[in-house]
C-alpha positions in Angstrom: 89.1 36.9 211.8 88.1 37.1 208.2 85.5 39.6 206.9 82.0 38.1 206.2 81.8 39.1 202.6 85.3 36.8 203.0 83.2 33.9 204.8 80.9 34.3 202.5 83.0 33.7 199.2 85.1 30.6 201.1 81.5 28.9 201.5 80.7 29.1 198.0 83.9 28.0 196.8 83.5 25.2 198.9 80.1 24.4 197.9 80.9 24.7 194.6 83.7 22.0 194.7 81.4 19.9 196.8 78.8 19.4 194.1 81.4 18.9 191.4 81.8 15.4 193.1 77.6 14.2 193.2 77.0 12.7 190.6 73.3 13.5 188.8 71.9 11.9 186.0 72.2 15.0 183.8 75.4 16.3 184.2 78.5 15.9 182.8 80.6 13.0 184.0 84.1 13.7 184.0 86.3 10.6 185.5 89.7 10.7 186.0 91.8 7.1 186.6 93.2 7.2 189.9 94.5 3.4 189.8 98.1 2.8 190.9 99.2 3.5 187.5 97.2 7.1 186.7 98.2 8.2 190.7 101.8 7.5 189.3 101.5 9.4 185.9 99.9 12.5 187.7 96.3 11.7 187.8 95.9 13.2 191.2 96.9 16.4 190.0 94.5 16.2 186.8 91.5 15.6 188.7 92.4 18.7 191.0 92.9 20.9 188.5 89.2 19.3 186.6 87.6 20.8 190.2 89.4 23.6 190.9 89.1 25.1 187.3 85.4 24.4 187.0 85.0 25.9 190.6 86.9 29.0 189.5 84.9 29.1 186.1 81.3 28.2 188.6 80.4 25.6 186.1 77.9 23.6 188.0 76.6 21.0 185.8 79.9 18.8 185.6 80.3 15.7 188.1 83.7 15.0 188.8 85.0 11.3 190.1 87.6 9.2 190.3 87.1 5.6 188.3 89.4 2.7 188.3 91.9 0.7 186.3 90.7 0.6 182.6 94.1 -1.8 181.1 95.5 1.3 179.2 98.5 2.1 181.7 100.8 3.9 179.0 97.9 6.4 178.7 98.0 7.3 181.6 96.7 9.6 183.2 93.3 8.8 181.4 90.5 11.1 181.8 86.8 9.8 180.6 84.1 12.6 179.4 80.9 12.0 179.1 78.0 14.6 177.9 74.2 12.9 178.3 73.2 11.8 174.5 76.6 11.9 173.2 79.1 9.4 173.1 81.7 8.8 175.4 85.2 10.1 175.0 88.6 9.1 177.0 91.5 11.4 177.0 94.9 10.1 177.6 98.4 11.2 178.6 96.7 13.9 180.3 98.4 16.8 182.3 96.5 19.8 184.1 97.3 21.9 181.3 95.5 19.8 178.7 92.2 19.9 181.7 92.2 23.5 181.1 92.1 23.3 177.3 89.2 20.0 177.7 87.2 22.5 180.2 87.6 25.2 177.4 86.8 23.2 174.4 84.9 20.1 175.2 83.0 21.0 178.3 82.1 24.7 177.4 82.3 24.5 174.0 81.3 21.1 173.0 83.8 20.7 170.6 86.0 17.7 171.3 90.0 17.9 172.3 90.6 15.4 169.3 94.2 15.6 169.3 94.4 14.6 173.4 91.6 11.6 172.3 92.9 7.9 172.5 93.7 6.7 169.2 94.8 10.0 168.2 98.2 9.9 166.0 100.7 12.3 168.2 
C-alpha cells in the first residue's frame, strides 16, 4: 500500500493532467494534429510530452487537445498555439524535444519558437 502523502501527490498529478484537456475560454489552447498522418510522424508522443511537461511544471492555464487534419502532412507533426488576444501560431515538424523548448519559450515566456514556426527557412 502506498503512503498517503503518496496518494496524495498521484491525485494531483492526475488532476493536474485532467484539466490540461478542458478547454476554457481563457486559457492557452495548445492543439496537437493527431490525423493519420501526425499519429504517423509522432504526434502522439508530442501531445504527451505537451501534458506531461506542463503537469510536471503545474502550469494550469494551458488546454491541451488533439485537432484534425489541417492539409500540411510533410509538417507533420503540427502543433497549433494559441494565447487569448494574440495571434495564432502552428508549429511544424515537431518532436517532444522541441514541446519542451515551446513550453519554455512560448508558453512561459511568451516569446515565440520562430525557428520551429511554419514558414520558417530551416
Amino acid at each position: 500500500m502506498k503512503s498517503l502523502a503518496e496518494l496524495q501527490t498521484i491525485r494531483e498529478n492526475t488532476r493536474l493532467q485532467l484539466n490540461l484537456r478542458h478547454e476554457r475560454p481563457d486559457n492557452i489552447s495548445v492543439k496537437v494534429g493527431l490525423a493519420t498522418c501526425g499519429i504517423n510522424a509522432g504526434a502522439r508522443q508530442v501531445l504527451s510530452k505537451f501534458v506531461d511537461e506542463l503537469a510536471e511544471r503545474r502550469i494550469e492555464n494551458v488546454t491541451v487537445t488533439a485537432m484534425g487534419c489541417v492539409e500540411k502532412c510533410d509538417k507533420e507533426p503540427i502543433v497549433e498555439v494559441l494565447i487569448p488576444g494574440e495571434e495564432k501560431v502552428t508549429y511544424v515538424n515537431m518532436t517532444p524535444e522541441k514541446a519542451v523548448k515551446v513550453i519554455q519559450e512560448h508558453i512561459v515566456n511568451k516569446k515565440v519558437v520562430a525557428e520551429y514556426t511554419d514558414g520558417a527557412s530551416v
